[in-house]
C-alpha positions, 0 to 999 in steps of 0.5 A: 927133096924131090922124087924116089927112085921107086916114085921117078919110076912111077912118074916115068911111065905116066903119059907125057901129054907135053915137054918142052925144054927140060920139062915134062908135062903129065897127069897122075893116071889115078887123079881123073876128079877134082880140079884140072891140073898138072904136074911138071918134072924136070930131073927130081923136081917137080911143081903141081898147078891148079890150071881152072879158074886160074892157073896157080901152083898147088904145090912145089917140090923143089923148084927155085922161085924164078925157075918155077915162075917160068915154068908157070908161064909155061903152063899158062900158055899152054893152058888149052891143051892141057885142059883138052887132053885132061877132058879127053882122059876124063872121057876115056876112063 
């Protein structure tokens, strides 16, 4: 369960656009089309959300229940910034 070490290097040097706590916001470079949407990691652990229309979670790579129902409402609350600076990539590419 969880990242490669060849794949966390990958991860790494995605831009953050957010980290709060333990936790790394980011956008796959590659993954401007499709649904807005945003990978969290914490360690080797990482959850993907569908942020429009709502936000869900697309995918979850290990995190347990409780942690990733936190980490959900992390992103519900910051929602609006993580669709700007996704419109802002989506711009610049």
């Amino acid at each position: 369960m969880g990242y490669t070490s060849e794949l966390l290097e990958q991860v790494n040097n995605m831009p953050t656009i957010l980290r709060i706590g333990p936790y790394r916001f980011f956008f796959f470079s590659e993954e401007s089309g499709g649904p807005i949407h945003v990978h969290v990691i914490r360690e080797r652990i990482e959850a993907k959300f569908w942020i429009t229309p709502t936000v869900s979670v697309a995918g979850n790579d290990g995190f347990a229940q409780h942690e990733l129902r936190k980490v959900m409402r992390l992103v519900e609350e910051n929602k609006e910034l993580i669709e700007y600076e996704w419109n802002k990539r989506k711009e610049s590419c």
